[in-house]
C-alpha positions as CSV (number, residue, x, y, z in Angstrom):
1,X,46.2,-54.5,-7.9
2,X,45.3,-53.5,-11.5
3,X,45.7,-49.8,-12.8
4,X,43.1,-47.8,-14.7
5,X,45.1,-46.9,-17.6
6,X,45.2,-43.3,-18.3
7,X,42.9,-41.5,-21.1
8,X,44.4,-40.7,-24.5
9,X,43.7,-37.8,-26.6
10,X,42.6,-38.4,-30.1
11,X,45.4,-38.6,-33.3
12,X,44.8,-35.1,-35.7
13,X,44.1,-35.2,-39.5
14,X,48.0,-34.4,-40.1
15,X,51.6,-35.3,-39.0
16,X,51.9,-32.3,-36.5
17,X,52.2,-31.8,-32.6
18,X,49.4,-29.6,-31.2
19,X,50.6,-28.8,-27.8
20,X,47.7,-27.9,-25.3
21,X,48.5,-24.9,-23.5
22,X,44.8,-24.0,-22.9
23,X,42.5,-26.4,-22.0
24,X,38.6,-27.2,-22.5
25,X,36.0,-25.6,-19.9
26,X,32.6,-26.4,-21.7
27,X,30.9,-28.0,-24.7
28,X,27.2,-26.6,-25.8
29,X,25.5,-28.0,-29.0
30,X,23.1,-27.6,-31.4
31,X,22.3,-29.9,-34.4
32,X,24.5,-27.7,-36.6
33,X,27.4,-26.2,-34.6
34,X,29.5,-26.9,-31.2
35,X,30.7,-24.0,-29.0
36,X,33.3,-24.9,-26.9
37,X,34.3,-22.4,-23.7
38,X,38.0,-22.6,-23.5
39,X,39.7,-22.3,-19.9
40,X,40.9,-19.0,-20.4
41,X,37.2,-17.8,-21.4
42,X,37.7,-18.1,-25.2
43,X,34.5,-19.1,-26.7
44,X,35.0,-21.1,-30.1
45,X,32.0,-22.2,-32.7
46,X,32.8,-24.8,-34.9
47,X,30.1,-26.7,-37.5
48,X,28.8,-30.0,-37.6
49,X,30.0,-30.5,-41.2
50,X,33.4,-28.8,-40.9
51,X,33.9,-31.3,-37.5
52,X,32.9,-34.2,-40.0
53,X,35.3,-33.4,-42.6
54,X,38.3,-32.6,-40.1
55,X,38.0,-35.8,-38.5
56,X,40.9,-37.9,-38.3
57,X,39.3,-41.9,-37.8
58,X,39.9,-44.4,-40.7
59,X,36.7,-43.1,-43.0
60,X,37.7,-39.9,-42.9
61,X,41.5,-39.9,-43.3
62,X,44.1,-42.7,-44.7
63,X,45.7,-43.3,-41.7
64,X,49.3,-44.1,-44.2
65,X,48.7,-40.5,-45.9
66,X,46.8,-38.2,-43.7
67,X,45.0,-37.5,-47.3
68,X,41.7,-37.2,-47.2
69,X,39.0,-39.6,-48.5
70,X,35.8,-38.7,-47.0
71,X,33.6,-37.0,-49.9
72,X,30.9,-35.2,-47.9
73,X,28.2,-36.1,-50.9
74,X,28.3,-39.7,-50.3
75,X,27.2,-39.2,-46.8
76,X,23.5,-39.9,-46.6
77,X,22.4,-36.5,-45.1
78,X,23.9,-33.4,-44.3
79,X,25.8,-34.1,-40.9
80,X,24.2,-32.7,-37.8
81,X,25.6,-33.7,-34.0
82,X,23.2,-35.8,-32.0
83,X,25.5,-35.3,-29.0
84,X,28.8,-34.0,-27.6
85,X,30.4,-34.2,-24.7
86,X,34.2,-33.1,-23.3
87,X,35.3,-37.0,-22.4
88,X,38.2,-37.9,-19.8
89,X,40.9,-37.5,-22.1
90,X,39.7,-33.4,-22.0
91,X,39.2,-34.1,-25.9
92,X,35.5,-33.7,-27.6
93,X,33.7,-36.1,-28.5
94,X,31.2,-36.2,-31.0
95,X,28.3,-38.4,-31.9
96,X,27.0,-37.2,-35.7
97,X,23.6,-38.0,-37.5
98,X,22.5,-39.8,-38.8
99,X,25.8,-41.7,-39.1
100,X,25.6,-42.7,-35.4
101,X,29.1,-42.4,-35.6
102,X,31.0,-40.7,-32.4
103,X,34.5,-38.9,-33.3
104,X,36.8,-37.6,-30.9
105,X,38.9,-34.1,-31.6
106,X,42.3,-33.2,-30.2
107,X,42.3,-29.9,-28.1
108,X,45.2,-28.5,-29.1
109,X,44.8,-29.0,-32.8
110,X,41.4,-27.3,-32.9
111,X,42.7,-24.1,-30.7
112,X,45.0,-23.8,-33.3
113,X,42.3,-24.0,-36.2
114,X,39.7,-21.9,-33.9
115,X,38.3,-20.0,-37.5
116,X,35.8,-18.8,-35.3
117,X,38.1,-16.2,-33.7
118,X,41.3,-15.9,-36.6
119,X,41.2,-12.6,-37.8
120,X,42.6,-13.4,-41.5
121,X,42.4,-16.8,-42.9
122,X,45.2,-16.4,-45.5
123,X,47.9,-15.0,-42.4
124,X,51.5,-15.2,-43.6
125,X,53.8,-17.2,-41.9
126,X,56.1,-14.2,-41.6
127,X,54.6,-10.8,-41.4
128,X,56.5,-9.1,-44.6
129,X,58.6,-6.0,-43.5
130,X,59.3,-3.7,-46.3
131,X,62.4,-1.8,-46.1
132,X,64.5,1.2,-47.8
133,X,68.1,1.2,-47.4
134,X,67.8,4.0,-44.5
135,X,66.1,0.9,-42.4
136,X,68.1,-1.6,-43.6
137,X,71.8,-0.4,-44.7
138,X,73.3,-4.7,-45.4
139,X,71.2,-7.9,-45.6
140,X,70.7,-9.3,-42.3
141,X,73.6,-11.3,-41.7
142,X,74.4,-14.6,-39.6
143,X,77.4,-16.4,-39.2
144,X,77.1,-19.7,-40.4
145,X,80.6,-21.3,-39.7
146,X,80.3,-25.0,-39.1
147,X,76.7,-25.4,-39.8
148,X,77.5,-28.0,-42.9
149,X,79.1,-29.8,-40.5
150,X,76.4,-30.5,-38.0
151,X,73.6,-32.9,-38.5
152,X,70.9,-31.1,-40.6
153,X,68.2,-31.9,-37.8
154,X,70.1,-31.5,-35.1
155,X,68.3,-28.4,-33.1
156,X,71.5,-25.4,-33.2
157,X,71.5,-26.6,-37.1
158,X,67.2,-25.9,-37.4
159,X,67.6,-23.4,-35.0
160,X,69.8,-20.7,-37.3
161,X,68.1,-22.3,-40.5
162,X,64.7,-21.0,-39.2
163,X,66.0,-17.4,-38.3
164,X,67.5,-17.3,-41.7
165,X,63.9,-18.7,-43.3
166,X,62.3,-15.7,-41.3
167,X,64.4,-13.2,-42.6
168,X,63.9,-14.3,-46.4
169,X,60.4,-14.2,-45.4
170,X,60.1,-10.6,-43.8
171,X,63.1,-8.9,-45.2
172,X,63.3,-10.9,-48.4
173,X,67.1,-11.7,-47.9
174,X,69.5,-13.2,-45.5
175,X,73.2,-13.1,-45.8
176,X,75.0,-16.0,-44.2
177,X,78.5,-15.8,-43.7
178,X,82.0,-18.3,-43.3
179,X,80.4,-20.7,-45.4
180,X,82.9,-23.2,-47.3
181,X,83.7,-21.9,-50.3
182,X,84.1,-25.3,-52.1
183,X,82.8,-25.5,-55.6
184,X,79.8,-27.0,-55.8
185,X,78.9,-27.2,-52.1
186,X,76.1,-24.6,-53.3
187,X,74.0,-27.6,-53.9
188,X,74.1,-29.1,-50.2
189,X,73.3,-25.7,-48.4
190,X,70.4,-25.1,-50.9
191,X,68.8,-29.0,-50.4
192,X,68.7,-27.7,-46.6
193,X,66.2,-25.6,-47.5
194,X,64.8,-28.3,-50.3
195,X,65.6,-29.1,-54.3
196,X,67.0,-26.6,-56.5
197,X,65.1,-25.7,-59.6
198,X,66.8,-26.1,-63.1
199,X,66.6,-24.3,-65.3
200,X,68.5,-23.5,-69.3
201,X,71.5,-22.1,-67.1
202,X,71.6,-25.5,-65.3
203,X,71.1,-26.8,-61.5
204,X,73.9,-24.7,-60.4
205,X,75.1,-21.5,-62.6
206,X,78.1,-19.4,-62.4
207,X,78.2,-16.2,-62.3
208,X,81.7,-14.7,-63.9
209,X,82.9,-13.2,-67.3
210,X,83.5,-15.5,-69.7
211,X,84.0,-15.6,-73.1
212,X,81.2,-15.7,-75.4
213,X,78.5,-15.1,-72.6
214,X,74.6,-16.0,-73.3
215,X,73.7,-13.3,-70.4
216,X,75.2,-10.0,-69.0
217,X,75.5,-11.2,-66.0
218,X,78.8,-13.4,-67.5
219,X,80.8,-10.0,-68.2
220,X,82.0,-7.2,-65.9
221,X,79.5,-4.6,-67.3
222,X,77.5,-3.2,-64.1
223,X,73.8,-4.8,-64.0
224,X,70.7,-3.0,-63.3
225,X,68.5,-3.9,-60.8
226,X,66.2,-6.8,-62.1
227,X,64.6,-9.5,-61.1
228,X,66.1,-13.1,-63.0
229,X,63.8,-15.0,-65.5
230,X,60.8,-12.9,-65.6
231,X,60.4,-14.7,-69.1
232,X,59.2,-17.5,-67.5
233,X,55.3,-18.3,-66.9
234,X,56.3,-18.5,-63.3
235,X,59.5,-17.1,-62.4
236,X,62.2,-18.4,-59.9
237,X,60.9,-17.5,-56.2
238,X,64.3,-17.7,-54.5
239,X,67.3,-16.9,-55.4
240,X,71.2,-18.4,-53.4
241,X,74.3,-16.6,-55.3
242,X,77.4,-18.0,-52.8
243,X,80.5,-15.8,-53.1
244,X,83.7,-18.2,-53.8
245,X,86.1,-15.6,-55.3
246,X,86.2,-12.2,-54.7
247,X,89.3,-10.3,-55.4
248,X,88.1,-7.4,-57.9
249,X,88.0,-3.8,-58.0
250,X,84.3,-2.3,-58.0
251,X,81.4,-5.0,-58.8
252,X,80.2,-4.2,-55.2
253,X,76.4,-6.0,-54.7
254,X,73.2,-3.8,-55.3
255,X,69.9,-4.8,-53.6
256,X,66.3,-2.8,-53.5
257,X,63.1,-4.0,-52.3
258,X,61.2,-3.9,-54.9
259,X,57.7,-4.1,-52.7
260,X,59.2,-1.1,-51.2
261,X,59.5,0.8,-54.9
262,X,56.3,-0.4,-55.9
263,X,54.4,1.0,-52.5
264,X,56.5,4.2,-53.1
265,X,54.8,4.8,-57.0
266,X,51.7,3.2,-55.6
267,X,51.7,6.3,-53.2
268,X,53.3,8.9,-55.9
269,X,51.3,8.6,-58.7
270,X,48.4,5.8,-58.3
271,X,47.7,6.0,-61.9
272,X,51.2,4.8,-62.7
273,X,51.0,2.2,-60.3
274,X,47.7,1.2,-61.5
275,X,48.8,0.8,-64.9
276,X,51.5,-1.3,-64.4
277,X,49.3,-3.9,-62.6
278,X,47.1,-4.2,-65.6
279,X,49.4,-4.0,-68.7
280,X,50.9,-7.3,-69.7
281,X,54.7,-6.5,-70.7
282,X,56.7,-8.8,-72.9
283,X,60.0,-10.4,-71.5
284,X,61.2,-12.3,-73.7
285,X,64.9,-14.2,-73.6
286,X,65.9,-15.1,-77.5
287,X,68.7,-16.8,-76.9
288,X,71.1,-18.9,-79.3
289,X,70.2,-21.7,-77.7
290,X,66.7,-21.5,-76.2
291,X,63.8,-18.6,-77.1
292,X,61.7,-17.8,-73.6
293,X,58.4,-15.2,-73.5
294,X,56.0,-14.4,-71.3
295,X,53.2,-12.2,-70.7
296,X,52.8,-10.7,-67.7
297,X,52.4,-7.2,-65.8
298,X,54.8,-5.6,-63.9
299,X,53.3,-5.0,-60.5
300,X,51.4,-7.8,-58.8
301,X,49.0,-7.8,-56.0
302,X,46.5,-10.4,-54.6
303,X,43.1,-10.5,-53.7
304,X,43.6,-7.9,-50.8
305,X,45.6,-5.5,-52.8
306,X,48.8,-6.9,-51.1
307,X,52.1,-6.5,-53.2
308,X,52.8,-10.3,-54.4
309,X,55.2,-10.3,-57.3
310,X,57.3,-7.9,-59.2
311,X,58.5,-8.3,-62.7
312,X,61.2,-6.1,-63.7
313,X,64.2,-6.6,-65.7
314,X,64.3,-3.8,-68.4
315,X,67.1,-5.8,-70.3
316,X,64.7,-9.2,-70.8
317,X,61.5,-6.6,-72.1
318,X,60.5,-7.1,-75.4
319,X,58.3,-4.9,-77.4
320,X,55.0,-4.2,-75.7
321,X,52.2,-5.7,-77.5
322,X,49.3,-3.8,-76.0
323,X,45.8,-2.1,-77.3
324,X,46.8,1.2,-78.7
325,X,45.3,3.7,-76.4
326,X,47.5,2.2,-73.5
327,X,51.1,2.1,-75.1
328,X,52.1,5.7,-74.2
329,X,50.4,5.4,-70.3
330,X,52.3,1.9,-70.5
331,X,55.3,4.2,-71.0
332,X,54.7,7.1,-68.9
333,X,54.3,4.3,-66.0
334,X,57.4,2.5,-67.0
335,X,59.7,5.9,-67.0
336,X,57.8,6.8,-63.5
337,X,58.9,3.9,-61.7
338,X,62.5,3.9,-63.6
339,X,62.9,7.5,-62.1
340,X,62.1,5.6,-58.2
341,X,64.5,3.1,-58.9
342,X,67.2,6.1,-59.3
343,X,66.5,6.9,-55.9
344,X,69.9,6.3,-53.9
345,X,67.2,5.8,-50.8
346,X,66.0,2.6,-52.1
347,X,69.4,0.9,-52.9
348,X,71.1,-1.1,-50.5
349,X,75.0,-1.5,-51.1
350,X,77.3,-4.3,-49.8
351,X,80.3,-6.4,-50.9
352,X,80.7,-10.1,-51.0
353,X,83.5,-12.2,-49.5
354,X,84.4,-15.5,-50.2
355,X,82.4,-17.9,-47.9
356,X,79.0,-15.8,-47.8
357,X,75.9,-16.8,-49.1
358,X,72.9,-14.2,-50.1
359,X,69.9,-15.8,-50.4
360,X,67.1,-13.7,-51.8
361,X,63.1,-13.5,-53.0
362,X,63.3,-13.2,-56.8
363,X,60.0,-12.3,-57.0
364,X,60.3,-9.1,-54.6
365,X,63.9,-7.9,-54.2
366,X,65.7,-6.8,-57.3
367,X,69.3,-7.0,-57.8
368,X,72.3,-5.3,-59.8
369,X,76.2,-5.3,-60.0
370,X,78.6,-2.3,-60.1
371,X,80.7,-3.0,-63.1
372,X,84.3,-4.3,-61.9
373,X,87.6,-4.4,-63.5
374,X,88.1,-7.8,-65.0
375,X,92.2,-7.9,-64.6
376,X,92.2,-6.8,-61.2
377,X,91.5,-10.1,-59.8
378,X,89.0,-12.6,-59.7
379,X,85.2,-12.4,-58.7
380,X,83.0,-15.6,-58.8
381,X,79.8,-16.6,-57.3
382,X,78.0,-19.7,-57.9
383,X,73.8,-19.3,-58.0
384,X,71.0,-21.2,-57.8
385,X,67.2,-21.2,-57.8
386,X,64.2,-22.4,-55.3
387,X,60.4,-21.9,-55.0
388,X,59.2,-19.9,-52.6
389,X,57.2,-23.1,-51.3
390,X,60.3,-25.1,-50.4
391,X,61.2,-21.9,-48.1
392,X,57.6,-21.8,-46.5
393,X,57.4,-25.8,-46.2
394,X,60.9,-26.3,-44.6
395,X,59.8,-23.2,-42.0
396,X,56.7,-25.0,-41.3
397,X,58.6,-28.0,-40.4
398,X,61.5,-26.3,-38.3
399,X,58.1,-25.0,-36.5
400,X,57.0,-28.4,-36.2
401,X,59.9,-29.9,-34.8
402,X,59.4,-26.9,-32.0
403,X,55.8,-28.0,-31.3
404,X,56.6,-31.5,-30.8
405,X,59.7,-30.4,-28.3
406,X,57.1,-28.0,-26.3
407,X,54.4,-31.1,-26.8
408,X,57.6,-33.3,-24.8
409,X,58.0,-30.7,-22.2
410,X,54.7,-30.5,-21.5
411,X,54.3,-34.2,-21.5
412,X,51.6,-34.7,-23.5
413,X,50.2,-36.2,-26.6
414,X,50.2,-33.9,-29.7
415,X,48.2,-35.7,-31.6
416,X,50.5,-36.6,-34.2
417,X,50.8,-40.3,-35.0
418,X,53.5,-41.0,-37.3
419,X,53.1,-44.6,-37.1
420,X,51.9,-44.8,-40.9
C-alpha cells in the first residue's frame, strides 16, 4: 500500500538549525506585509520585500554559499504578496507579484528573526557586566585539564569553550587553569577560539626580561595598567598571556575594567569624560625597528552612548596634537581619570601559575605587573593576540551546534541544508 510521504519544511538563507519550539496559528495578508499569529498568541508582521529578500530558493540565495544574489532593483516592481497561506509542512508559503513566484519560510528561523517584536536590533551576544574588584576579587576561573586532549568538537570540549567565550564576553576575562605548559602550545588553544593576529612582536610573543628589550614589558619594572597596541588603527581585541614559568618574588598580575573606570569619570565629572571621547590622543610606538601612530580618543562609545573601546597606555602617548583651546581640558581630563585608576577599588589582583591561561578584552580591560625580582626565579608567559570577531563567531557556532542538537531532539528539520 503506498505511503503519503511526510511534508518538509523549507531550507533557511544560512547554515543554521532553527528549532521550532512554537508553532504557527494563523497567516493574514495584505499586498505589503504578512502577520502571522503564533501558537502561543505572539502576533508577528513581516513585509512583502523583507520576505523577498530573506528567501532562501535558488534566485535568491547561492545554494553553495548561502550569499546573497537577489538585487531587489532588478525585480520588475516593488514586491507585493498576491497570497499566503500556512501549508502542511506548518511553514508559510508565499505567492509574490508580480513575479508569480510562491516561496516557502521556515518557522523556526523567522521566530527567531520576529523584528516585529525584538526590542533592540544590535542585542549583544553576551549582556556585558561591568565589574570593580569588590564584585569580582580573581578572573573567573575554569579548570581546563585535559581539554587539549579531547576532540575540539566533541560536546564536554564546546561545552567549557563556550562558558569561557561568555565570560570574555560579559566579564572581559576568563582564567583557565592546568593547561600544559609546553612552549608553544599557546598557538593550538588560541586556534580553538580561531587565528592569532601577528603582529611586529610576532604570532606568539614572550613576555620575560631580556636583554636589550624593545618594550617594558621584557624587564622586571612593574607596568601600569594599559591597554597593548593602542598605536595601531585598530588595536588587538583579545588578548591570551599563558603562564609557563612562574617562580619569582612580586610581579603578581594587575587587572581593571576599564568600562568600569570610564563609567565611574563618566558619573564623576561628565566634562572629563566628555572630553576624552572627543580629543584624539597620539600613541605612538618609535621603535628601532618599526615607527607605529595613531590618532584616536581615549574613551569610546557607540551610537547608543554604550562604552565600546578604551585606549589607554600612558607609556605609548605621544605629544597631543590638538587645537589650542583644548590642550589644558585635554589634561585636566587625562589627570582626572589617572587619579580613578589609583583607586585600589578598581584593581583586581591575582598570581599566575604555570599551566593557566588569562584570556582578556584588550579593548576594555587594562592590565599591569607588580615589578618582581629578576634573580629570584624565573617568571615567563607566552601571549598572543585575536579579534574580538573570532571570539563572537566561534560563540555563535558553539550556539549552533546547540540548536542543531535541540533541532535532533526535537526531531525536526532546522532548516539548515549543508549539502552545498
Amino acid at each position: 500500500m503506498p505511503t503519503t510521504a511526510k511534508p518538509t519544511l523549507p531550507p533557511t538563507p544560512d547554515y543554521d538549525a532553527w528549532p521550532i519550539e512554537v508553532g504557527l496559528a494563523r497567516v493574514d495578508h495584505d499586498a505589503h506585509r504578512v502577520e502571522l499569529t503564533w501558537a502561543d498568541g505572539r502576533v508577528s508582521r513581516y513585509h512583502a520585500v523583507w520576505l523577498r529578500e530573506n528567501a532562501a530558493d535558488e534566485t535568491t540565495v547561492n545554494p553553495a554559499t548561502r550569499e546573497r544574489i537577489l538585487d531587489l532593483s532588478r525585480l520588475a516592481a516593488w514586491p507585493t504578496l498576491a497570497a499566503a497561506w500556512l501549508d502542511d509542512a506548518g511553514a508559510l508559503s508565499v505567492t509574490f507579484a508580480p513575479e508569480a513566484r510562491t516561496l516557502r519560510f521556515h518557522p523556526g528561523w523567522l521566530r527567531a528573526h520576529d523584528y516585529d517584536n525584538a526590542e533592540a536590533f544590535d542585542t549583544p551576544l553576551v549582556a556585558v557586566s561591568v565589574w570593580t574588584a569588590a564584585e569580582l576579587d580573581a578572573p573567573p576561573s575554569l579548570d581546563a585539564a585535559g581539554w587539549m586532549d579531547r576532540d575540539e568538537h566533541a560536546e564536554a570540549a564546546e561545552a567549557l569553550l563556550e562558558q569561557a567565550l561568555d565570560a570574555v564576553l560579559s566579564h572581559g576575562l576568563v582564567r583557565l587553569r592546568n593547561l600544559p605548559s609546553v612552549p608553544g602550545s599557546l598557538d593550538a588553544i588560541a586556534r580553538r577560539i580561531g587565528p592569532p593576529r601577528p603582529t611586529n612582536f610576532g604570532t606568539l610573543f614572550d613576555v620575560r626580561a631580556k636583554p636589550d628589550p624593545d618594550s617594558n614589558a621584557y624587564t622586571s619594572i612593574a607596568l601600569p595598567p594599559h591597554v597593548d597596541l593602542p598605536t595601531r588603527e585598530y588595536q588587538p581585541g583579545l588578548q591570551l598571556l599563558h603562564c609557563l614559568e612562574n617562580s619569582v618574588e612580586g610581579g603578581q598580575a594587575v587587572m581593571m575594567d576599564g568600562f568600569a573606570v570610564a563609567e565611574a569619570l563618566r558619573e564623576r565629572n561628565p566634562e572629563a569624560f566628555a572630553t576624552l571621547t572627543r580629543v584624539k590622543w597620539c600613541y605612538a610606538n618609535t621603535a628601532r625597528t618599526s615607527d607605529y601612530v595613531w590618532f584616536n580618543p581615549m574613551i569610546q562609545c557607540d551610537a547608543e552612548g554604550r562604552l565600546s573601546e578604551v585606549r589607554i597606555a600612558d607609556f605609548l602617548r605621544g605629544p597631543l596634537m590638538a587645537p589650542f583651546d583644548e590642550v589644558e581640558p585635554a589634561y585636566e581630563a587625562l589627570m582626572a581619570l589617572q587619579r580613578l585608576m589609583r583607586e585600589p577599588r578598581f584593581a583586581m589582583r591575582f598570581n599566575y601559575r604555570p599551566g593557566d591561561l588569562v584570556i582578556f578584552d584588550n579593548r576594555r580591560l587594562l592590565h599591569a605587573r607588580d615589578a618582581f625580582e629578576g634573580a629570584s626565579g624565573h617568571r615567563w608567559l607566552q601571549g598572543c593576540y585575536l579579534e574580538r570577531d573570532e571570539v563572537r563567531s566561534r560563540l555563535r557556532m558553539l550556539k549552533r551546534s546547540a540548536r542543531q542538537r535541540r533541532v535532533e531532539a526535537l526531531g525536526q528539520d532546522g532548516g539548515a541544508d549543508t549539502s552545498g
